[in-house]
Each structure stands twice: as C-alpha cells, then as structure tokens.
Backbone and ligand atoms as CSV (ligand in chain L), in Angstrom:
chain,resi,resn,atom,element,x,y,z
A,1,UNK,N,N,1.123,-41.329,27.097
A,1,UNK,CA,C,0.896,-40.115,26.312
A,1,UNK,C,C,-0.604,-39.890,26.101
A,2,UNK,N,N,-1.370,-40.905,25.311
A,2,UNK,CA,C,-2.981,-40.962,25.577
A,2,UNK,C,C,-3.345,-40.442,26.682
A,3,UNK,N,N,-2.583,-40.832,27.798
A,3,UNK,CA,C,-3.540,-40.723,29.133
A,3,UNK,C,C,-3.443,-39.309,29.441
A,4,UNK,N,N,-2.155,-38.713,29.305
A,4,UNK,CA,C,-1.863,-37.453,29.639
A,4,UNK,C,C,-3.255,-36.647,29.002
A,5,UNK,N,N,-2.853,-36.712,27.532
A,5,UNK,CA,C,-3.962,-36.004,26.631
A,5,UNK,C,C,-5.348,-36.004,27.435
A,6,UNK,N,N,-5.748,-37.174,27.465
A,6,UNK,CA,C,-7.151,-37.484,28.194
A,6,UNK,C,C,-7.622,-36.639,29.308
A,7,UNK,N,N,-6.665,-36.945,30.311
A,7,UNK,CA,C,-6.380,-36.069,31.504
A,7,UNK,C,C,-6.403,-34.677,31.499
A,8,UNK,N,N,-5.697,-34.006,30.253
A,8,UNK,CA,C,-6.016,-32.874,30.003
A,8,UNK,C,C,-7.188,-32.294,29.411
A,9,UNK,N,N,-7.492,-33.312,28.571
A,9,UNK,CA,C,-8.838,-33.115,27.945
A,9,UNK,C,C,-9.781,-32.597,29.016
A,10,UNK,N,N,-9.987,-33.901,29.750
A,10,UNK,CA,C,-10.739,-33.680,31.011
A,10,UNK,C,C,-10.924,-32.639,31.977
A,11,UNK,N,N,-9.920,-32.257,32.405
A,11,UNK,CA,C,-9.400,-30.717,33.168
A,11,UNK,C,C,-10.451,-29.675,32.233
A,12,UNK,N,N,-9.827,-29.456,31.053
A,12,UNK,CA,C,-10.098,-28.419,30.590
A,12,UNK,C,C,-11.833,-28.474,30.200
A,13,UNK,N,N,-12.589,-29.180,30.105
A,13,UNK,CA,C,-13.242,-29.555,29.751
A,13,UNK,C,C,-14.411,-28.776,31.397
A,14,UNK,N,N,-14.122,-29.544,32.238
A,14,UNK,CA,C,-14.182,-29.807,34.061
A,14,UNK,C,C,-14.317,-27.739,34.253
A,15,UNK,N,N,-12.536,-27.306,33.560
A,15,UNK,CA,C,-12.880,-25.575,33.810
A,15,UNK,C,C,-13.907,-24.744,33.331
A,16,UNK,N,N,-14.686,-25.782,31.764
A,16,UNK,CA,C,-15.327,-25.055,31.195
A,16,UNK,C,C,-16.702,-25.130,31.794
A,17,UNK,N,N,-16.979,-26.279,31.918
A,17,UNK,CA,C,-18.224,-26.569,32.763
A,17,UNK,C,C,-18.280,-25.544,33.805
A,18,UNK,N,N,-17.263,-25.434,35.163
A,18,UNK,CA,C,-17.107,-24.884,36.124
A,18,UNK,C,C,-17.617,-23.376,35.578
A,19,UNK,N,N,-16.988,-22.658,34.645
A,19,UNK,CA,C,-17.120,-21.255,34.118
A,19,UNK,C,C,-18.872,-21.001,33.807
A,20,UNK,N,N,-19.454,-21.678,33.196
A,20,UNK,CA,C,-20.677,-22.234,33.059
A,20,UNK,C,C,-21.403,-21.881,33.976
A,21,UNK,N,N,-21.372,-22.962,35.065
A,21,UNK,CA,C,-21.936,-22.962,36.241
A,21,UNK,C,C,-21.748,-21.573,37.397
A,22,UNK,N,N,-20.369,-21.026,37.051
A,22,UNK,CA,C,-20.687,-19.269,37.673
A,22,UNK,C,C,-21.176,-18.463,37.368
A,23,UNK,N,N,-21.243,-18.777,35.844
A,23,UNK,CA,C,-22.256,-17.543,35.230
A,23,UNK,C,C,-23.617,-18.147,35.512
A,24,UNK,N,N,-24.260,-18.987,34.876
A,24,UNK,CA,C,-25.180,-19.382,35.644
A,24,UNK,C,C,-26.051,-18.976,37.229
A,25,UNK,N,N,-25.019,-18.912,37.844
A,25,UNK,CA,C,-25.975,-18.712,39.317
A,25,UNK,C,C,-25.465,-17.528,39.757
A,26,UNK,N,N,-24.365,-16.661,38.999
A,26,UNK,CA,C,-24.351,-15.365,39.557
A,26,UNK,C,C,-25.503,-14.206,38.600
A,27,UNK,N,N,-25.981,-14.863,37.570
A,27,UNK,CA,C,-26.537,-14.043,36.401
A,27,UNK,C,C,-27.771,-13.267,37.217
A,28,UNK,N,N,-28.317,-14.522,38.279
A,28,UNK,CA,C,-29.315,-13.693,38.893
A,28,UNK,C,C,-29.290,-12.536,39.446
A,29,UNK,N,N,-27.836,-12.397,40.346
A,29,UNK,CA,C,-27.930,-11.602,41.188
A,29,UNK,C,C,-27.118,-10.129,40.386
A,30,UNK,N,N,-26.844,-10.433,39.000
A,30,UNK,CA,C,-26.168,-9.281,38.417
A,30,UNK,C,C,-27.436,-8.563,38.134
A,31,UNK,N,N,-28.497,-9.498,37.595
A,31,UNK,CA,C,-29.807,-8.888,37.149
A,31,UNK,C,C,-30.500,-7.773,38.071
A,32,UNK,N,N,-30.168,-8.142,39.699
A,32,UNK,CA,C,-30.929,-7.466,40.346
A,32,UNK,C,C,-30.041,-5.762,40.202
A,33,UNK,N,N,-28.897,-5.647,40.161
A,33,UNK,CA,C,-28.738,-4.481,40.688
A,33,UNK,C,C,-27.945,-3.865,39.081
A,34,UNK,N,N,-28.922,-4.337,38.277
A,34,UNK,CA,C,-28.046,-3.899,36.568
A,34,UNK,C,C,-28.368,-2.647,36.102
A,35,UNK,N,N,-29.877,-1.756,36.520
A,35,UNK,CA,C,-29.462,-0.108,36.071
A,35,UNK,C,C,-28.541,0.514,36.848
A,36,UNK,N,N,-27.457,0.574,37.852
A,36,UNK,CA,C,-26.703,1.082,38.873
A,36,UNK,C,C,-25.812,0.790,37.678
A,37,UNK,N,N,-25.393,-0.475,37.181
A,37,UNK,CA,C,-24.025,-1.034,36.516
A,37,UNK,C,C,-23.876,-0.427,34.844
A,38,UNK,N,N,-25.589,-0.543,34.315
A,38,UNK,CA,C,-25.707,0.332,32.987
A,38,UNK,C,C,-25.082,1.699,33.239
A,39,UNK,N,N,-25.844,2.635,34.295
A,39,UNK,CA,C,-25.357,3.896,34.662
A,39,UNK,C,C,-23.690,3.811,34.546
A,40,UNK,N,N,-23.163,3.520,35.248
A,40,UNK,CA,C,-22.082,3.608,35.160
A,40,UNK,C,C,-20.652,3.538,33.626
A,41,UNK,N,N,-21.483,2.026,33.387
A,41,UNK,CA,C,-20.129,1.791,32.347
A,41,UNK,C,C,-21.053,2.756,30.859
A,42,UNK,N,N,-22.324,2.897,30.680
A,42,UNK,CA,C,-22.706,3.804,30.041
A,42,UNK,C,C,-21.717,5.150,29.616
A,43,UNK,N,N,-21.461,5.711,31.037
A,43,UNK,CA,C,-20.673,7.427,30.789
A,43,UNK,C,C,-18.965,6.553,30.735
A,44,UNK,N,N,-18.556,5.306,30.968
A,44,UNK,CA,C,-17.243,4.933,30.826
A,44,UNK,C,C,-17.315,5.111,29.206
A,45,UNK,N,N,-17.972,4.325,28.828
A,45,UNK,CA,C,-18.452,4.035,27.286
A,45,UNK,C,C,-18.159,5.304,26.177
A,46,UNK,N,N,-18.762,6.055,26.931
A,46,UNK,CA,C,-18.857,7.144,26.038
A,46,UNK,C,C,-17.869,8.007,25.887
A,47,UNK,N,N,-17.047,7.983,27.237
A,47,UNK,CA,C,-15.793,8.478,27.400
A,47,UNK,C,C,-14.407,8.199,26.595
A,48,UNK,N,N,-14.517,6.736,26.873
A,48,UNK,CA,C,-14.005,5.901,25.988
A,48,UNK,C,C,-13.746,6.064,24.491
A,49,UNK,N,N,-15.177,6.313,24.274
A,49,UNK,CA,C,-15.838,6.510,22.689
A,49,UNK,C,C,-14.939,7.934,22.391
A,50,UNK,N,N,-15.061,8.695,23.646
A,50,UNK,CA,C,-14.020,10.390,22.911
A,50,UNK,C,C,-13.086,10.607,22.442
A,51,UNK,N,N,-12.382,9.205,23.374
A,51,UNK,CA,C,-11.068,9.212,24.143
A,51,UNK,C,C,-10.595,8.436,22.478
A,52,UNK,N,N,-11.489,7.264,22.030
A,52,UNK,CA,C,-10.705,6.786,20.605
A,52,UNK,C,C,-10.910,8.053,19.455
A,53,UNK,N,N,-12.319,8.580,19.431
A,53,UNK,CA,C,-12.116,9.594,18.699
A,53,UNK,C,C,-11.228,10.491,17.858
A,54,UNK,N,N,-10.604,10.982,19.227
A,54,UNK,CA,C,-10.248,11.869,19.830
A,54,UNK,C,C,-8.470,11.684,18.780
A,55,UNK,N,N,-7.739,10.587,19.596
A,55,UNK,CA,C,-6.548,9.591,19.088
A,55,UNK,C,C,-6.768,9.400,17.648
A,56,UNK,N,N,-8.323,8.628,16.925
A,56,UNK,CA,C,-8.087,8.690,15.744
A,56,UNK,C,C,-7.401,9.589,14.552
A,57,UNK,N,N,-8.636,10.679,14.875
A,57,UNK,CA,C,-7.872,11.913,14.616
A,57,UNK,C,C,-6.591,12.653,14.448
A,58,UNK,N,N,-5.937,12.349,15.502
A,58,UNK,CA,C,-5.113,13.005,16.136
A,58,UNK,C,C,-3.985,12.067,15.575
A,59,UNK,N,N,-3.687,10.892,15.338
A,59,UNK,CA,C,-2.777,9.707,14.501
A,59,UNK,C,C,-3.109,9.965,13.382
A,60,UNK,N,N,-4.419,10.057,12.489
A,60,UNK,CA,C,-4.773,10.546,10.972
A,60,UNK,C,C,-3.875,11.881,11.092
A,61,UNK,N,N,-3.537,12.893,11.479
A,61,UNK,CA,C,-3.624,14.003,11.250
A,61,UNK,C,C,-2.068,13.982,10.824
A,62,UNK,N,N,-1.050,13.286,11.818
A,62,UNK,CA,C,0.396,13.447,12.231
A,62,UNK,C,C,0.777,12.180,11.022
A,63,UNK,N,N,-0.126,11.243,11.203
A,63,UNK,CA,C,1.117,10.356,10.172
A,63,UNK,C,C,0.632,10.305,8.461
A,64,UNK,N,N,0.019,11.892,8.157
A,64,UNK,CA,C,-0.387,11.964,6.766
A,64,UNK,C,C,0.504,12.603,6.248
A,65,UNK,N,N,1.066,12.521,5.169
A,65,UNK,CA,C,2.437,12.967,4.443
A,65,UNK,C,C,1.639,14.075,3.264
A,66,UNK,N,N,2.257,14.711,3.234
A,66,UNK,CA,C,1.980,15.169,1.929
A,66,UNK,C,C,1.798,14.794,0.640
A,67,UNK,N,N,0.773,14.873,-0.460
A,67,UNK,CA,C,0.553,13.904,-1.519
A,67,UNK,C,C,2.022,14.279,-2.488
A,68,UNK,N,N,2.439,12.617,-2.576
A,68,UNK,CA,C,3.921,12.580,-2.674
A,68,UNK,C,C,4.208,12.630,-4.362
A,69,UNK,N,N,3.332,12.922,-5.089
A,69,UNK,CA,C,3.480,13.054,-6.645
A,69,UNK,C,C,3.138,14.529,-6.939
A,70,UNK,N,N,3.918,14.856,-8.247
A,70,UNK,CA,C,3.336,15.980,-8.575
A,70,UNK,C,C,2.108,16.197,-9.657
A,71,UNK,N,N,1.732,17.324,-9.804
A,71,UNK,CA,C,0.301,17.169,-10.261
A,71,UNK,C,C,0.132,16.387,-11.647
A,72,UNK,N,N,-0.376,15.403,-12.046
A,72,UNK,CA,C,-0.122,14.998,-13.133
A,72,UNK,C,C,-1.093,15.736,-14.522
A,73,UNK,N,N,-1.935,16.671,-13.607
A,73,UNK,CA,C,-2.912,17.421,-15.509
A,73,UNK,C,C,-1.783,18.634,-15.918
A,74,UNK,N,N,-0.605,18.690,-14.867
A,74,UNK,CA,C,-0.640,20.019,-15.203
A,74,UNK,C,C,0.490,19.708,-16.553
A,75,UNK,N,N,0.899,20.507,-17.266
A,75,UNK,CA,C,2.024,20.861,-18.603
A,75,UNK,C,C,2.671,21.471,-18.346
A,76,UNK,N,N,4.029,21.233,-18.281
A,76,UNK,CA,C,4.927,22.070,-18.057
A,76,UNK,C,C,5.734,22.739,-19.473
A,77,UNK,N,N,6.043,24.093,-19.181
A,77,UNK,CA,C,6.238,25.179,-20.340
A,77,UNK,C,C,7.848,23.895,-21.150
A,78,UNK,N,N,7.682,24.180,-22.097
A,78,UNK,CA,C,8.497,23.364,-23.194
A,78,UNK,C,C,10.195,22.852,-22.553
A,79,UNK,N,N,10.543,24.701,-22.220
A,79,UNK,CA,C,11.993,24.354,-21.959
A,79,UNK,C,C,12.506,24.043,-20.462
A,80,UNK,N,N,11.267,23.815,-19.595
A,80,UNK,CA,C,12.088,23.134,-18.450
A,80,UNK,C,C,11.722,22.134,-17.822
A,81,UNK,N,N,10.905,21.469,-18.688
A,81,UNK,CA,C,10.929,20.109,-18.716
A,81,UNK,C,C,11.025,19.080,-19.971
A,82,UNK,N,N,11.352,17.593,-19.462
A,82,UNK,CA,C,11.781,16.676,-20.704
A,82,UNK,C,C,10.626,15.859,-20.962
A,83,UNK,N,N,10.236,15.579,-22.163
A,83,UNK,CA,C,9.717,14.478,-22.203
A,83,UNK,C,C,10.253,13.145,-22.698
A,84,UNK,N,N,9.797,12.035,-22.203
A,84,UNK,CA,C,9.895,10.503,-22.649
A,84,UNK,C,C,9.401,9.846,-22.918
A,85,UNK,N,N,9.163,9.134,-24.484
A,85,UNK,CA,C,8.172,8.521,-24.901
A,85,UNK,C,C,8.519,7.145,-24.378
A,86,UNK,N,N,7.188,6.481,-23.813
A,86,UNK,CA,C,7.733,4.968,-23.380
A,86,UNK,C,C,6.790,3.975,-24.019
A,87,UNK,N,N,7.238,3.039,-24.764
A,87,UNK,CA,C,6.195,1.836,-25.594
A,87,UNK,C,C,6.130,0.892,-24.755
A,88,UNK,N,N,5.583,-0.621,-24.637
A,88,UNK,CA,C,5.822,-1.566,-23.846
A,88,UNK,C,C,5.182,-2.521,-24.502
A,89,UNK,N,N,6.124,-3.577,-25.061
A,89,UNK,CA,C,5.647,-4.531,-25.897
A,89,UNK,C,C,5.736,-5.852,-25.420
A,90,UNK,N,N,5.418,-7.255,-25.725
A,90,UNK,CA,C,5.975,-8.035,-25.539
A,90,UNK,C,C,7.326,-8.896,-26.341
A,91,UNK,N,N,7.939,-8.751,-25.550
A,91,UNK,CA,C,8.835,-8.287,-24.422
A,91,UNK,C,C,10.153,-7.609,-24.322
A,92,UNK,N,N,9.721,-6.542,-24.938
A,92,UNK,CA,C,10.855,-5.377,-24.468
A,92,UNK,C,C,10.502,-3.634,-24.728
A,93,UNK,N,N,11.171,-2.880,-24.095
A,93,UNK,CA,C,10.509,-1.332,-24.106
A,93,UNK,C,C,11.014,-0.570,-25.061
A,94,UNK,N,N,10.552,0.419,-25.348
A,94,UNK,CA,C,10.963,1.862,-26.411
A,94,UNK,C,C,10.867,2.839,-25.464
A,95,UNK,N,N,12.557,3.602,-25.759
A,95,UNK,CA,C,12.598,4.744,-24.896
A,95,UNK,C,C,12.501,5.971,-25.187
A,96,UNK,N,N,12.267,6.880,-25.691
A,96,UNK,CA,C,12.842,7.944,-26.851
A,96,UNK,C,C,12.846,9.300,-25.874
A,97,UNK,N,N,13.691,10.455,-25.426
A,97,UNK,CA,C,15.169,9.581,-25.449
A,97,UNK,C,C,15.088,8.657,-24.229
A,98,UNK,N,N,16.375,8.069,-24.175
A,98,UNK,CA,C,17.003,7.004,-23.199
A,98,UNK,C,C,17.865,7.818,-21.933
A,99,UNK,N,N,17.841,9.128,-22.483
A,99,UNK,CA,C,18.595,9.671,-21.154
A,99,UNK,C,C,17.968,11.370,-21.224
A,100,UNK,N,N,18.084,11.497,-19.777
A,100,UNK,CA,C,17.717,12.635,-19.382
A,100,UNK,C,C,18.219,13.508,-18.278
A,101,UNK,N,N,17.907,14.474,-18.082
A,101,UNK,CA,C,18.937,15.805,-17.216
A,101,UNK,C,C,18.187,15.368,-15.452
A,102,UNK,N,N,19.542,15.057,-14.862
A,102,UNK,CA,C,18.959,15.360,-13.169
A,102,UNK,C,C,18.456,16.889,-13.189
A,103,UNK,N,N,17.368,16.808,-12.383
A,103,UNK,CA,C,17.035,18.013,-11.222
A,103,UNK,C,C,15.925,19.136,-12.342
A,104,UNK,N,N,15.887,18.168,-13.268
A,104,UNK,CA,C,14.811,18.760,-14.126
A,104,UNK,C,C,13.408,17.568,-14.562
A,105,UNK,N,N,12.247,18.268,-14.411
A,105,UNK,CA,C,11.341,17.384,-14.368
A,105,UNK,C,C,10.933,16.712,-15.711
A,106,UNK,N,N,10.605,14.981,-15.657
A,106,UNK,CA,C,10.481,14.292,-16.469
A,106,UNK,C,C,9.387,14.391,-16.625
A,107,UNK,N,N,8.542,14.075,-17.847
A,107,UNK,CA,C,7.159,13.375,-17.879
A,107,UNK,C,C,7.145,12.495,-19.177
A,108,UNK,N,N,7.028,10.935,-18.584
A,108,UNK,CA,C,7.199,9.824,-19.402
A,108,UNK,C,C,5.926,9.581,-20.019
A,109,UNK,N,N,5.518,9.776,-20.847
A,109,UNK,CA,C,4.325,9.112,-21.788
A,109,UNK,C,C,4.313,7.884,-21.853
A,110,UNK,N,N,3.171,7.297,-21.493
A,110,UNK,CA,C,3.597,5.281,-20.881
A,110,UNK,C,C,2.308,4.560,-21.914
A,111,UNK,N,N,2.578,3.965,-23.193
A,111,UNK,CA,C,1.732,3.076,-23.160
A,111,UNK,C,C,1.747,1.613,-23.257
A,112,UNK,N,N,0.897,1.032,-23.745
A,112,UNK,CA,C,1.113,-0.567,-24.118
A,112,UNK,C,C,1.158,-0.670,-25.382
A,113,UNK,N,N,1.861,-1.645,-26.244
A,113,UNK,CA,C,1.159,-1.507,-27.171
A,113,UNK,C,C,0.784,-3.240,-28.037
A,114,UNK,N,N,0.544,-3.542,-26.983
A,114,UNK,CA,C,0.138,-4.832,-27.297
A,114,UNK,C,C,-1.347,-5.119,-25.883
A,115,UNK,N,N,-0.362,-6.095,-24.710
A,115,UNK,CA,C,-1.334,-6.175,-23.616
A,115,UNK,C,C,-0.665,-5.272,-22.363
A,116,UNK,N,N,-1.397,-5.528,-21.469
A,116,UNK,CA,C,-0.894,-4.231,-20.151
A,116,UNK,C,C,0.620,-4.717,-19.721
A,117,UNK,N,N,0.880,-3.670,-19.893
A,117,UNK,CA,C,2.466,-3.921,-18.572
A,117,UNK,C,C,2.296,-2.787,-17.680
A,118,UNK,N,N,3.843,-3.186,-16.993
A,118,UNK,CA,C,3.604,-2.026,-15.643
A,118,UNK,C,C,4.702,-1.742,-16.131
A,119,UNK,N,N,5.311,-0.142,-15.880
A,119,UNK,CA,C,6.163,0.816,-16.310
A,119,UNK,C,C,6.681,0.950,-14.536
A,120,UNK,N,N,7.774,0.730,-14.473
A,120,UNK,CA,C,8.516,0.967,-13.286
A,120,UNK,C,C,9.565,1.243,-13.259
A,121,UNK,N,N,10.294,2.404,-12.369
A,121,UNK,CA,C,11.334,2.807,-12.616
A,121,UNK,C,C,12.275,2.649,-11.011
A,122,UNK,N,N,13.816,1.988,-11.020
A,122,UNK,CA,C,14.344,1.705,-10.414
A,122,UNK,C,C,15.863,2.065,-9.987
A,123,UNK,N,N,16.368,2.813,-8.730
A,123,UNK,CA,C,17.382,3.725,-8.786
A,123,UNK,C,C,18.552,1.968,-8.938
A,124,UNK,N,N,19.756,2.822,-8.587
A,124,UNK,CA,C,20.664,1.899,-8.866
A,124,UNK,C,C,20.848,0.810,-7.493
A,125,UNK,N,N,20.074,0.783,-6.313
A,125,UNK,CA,C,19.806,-0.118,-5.426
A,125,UNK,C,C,19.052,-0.701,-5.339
A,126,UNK,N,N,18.034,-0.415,-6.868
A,126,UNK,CA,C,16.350,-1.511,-6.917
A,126,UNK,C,C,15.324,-1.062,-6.158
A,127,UNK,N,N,15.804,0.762,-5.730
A,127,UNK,CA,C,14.785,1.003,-5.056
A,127,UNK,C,C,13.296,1.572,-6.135
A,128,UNK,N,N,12.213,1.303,-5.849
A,128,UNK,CA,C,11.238,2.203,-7.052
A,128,UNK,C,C,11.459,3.240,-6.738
A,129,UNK,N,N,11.307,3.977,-7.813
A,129,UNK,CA,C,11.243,5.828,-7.663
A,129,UNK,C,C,10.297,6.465,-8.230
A,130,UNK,N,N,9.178,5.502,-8.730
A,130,UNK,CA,C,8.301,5.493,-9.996
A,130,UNK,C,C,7.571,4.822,-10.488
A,131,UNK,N,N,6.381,4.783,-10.575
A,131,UNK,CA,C,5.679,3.625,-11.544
A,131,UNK,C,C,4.437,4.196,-12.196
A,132,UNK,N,N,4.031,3.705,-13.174
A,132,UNK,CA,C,2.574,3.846,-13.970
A,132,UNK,C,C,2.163,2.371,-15.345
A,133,UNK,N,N,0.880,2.320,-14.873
A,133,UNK,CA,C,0.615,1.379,-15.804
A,133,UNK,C,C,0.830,1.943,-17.420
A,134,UNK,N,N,0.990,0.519,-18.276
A,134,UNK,CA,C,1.280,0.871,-19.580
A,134,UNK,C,C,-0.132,-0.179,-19.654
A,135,UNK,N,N,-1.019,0.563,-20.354
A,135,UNK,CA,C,-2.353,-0.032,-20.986
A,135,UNK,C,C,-2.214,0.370,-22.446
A,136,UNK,N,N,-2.976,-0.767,-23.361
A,136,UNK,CA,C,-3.008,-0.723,-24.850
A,136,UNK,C,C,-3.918,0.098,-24.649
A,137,UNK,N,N,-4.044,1.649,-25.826
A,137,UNK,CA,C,-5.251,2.869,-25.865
A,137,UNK,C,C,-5.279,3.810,-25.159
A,138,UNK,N,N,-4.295,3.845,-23.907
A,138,UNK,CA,C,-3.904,5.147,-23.044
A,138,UNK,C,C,-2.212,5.394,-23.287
A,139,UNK,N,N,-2.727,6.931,-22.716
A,139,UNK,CA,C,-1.378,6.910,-22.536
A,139,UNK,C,C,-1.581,7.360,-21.077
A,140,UNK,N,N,-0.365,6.885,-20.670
A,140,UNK,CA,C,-0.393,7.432,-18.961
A,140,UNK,C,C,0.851,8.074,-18.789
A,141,UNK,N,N,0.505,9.665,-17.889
A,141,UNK,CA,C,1.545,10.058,-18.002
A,141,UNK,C,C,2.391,10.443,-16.392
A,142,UNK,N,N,3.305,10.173,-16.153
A,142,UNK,CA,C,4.280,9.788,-15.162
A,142,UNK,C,C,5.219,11.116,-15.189
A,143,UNK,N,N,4.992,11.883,-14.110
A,143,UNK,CA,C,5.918,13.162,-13.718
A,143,UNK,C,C,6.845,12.394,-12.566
A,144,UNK,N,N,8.031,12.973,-12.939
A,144,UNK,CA,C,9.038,12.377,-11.826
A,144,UNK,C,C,10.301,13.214,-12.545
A,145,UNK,N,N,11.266,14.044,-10.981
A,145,UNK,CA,C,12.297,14.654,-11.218
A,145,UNK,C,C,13.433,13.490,-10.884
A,146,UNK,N,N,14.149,13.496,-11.336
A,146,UNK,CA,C,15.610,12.755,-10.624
A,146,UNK,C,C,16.518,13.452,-9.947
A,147,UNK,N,N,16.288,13.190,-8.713
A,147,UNK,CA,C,17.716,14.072,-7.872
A,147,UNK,C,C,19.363,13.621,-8.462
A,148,UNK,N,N,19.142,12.449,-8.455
A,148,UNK,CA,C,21.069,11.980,-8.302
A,148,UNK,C,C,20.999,11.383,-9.886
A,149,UNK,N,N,22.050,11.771,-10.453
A,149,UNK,CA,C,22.442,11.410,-11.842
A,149,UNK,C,C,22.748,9.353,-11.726
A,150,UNK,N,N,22.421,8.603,-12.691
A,150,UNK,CA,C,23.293,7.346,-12.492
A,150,UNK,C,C,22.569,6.657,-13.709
A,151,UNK,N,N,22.406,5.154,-13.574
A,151,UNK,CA,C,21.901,4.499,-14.156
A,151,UNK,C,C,20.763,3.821,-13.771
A,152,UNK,N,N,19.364,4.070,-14.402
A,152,UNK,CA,C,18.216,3.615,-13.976
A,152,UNK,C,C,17.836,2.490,-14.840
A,153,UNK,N,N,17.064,1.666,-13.963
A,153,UNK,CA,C,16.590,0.261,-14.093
A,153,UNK,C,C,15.155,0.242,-14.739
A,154,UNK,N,N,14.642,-0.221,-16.001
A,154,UNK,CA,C,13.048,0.024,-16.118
A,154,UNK,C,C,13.230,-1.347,-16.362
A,155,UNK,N,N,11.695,-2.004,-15.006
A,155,UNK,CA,C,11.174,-3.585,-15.078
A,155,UNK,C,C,9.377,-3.332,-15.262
A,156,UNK,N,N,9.611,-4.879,-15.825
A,156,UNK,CA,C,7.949,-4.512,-16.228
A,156,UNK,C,C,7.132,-5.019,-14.522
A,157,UNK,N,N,6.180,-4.339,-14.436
A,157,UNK,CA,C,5.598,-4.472,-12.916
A,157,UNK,C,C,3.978,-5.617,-13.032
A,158,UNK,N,N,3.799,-5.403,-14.373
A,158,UNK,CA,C,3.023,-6.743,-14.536
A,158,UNK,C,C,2.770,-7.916,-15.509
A,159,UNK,N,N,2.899,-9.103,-14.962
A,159,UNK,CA,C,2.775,-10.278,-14.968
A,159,UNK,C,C,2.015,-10.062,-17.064
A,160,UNK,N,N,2.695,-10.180,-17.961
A,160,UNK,CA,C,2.746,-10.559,-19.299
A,160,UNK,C,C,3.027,-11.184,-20.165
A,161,UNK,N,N,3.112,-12.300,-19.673
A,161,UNK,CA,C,3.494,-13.659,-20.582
A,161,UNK,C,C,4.595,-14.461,-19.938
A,162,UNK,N,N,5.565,-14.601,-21.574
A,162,UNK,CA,C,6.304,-15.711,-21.051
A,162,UNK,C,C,7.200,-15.235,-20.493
A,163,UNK,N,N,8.042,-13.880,-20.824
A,163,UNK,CA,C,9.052,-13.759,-21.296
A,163,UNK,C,C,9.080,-11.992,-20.363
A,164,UNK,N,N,7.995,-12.038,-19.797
A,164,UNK,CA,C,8.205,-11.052,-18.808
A,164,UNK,C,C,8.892,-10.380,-18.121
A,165,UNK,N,N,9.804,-11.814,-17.364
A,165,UNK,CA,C,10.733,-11.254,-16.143
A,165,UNK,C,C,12.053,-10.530,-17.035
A,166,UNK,N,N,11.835,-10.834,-18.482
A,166,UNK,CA,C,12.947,-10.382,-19.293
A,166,UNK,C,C,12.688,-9.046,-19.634
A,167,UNK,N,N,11.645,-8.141,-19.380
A,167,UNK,CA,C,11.719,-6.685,-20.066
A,167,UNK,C,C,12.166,-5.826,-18.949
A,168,UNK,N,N,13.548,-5.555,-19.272
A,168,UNK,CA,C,14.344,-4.762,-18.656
A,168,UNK,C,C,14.853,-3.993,-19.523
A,169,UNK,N,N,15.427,-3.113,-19.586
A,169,UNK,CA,C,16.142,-2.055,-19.647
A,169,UNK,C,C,16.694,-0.588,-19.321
A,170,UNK,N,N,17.070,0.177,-19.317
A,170,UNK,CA,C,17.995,1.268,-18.993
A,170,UNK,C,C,17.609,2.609,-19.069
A,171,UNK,N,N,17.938,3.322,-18.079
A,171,UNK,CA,C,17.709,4.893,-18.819
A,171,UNK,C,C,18.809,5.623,-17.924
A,172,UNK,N,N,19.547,6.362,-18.636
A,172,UNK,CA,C,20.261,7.383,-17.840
A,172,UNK,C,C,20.184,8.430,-17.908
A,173,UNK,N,N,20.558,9.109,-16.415
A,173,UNK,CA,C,20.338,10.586,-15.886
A,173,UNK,C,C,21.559,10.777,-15.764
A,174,UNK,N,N,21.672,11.895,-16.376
A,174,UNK,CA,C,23.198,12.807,-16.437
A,174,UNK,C,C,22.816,13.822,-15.473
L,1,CUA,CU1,CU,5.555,-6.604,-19.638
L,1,CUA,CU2,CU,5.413,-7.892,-17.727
C-alpha cells in the first residue's frame, strides 16, 4: 500500500515537473510571435465581454419578479382594511383581534416589548406568508391580505431566550 502511494506520488510529481519543463522551453517561442496572438484573443475578449454583458442583463431582466409586498407608508381608508395589534414578550404574543376577514387587507402593528423577536406568520402547511421584526421602541408595520380562510400559525423568528421555541400561537381568518 506504501509503495503504491509512493509510486503515485512519484508519477504525479514526474507530470508536474514534465508540465514545467514545456512551458519553460516553449515560452520562448510564444514570445516571438505574441502581438499576432494579443491581436487576436484581444477582439475574442471583448466579444466575449458583450456576449456576458449582454446575458447579464438579459437574466436580470426575466428572472425579476415584481416587488412582492405591498406598499408599507401607505394607510388604508378605515373600512376596508383591518388592523392587528401584535405585542411580543418573553415568551408569548398579544393579538388584538385574533381573527380577521380573508381577501381583505391586514396591517399588523408589530412590536417588542421587552427584547427583539421576529413576528412570523404561517399558513396551515408551515408555509411563511409573512414576517416583520418585533423591536422594543418600534412599531413595525406588516401589510398582508389572506387569500384562503383557516388557521394561522404565529412563531417567533428570533432566537430570545429560553423559552423561545415556545412562542406560538394562533390567528384565524374567516
Ligand atoms: Cu421571541 Cu424568539
């Protein structure tokens, strides 16, 4: 087994040298005829250079989505939208209310009121549909409509003590 290793060692060792030694004694003769070779890969180069350009662009352009939130300065007129006050303590939330109308737009008022949590909201497969930090001294405010009526999941999204993985609770959309 040693010997094998060795043996291989050696080889590879033997190719590198060899690689060495071609560059070495061909370097001269690249030198002689190298503005012909600049000329050339020069206009490849640059072509090249269009050609990524070109693609960058053109991939930026197609796989940009539309900005997927709605505007968060704006206020919406009293009666067609809800609001939700959200607290976040250690360790558990305040909802006021706890339930709200599908297909009409929410805006959750999110704060902390101790240290930071994360305000996250989760359909009934754990998918997010939602999130905003809860900081002590802000309020942050979180627009989000609900298409499908059910039972939603609120987990805290950051790391707050002991007792963290425990602030869960509920909100339902009728
Ligand atoms: Cu609150 Cu983690």
């Amino acid at each position: 087994m040693v010997s094998t290793v060795y043996a291989v060692t050696l080889v590879c060792m033997g190719l590198i040298v060899a690689v060495f030694y071609f560059v070495i004694v061909n370097s001269k003769k690249v030198e002689a005829d190298y503005p012909s070779i600049t000329k050339k890969w020069y206009g490849v180069r640059s072509k090249w250079f269009l050609f990524l350009l070109t693609l960058g662009i053109a991939v930026s352009f197609v796989s940009t989505n539309p900005f997927p939130i709605p505007d968060q300065k704006k206020d919406y007129p009293e009666n067609d939208h809800q609001v939700v006050k959200v607290g976040a303590y250690q360790w558990y939330w305040t909802i006021a209310p706890d339930t709200v109308d599908a297909g009409k737009p929410v805006t959750f008022l999110v704060t902390g009121e101790d240290v930071n949590h994360g305000f996250g909201i989760y359909d009934e497969n754990l998918n997010l549909v939602g999130q905003t930090q809860a900081m002590p001294g802000y309020t942050n405010k979180l627009l989000h409509t609900f298409d499908k009526p059910g039972k939603y999941k609120i987990l805290c999204l950051e790391y707050c003590g002991l007792a963290h993985h425990a602030m869960i609770t509920e909100l339902t959309v009728k």
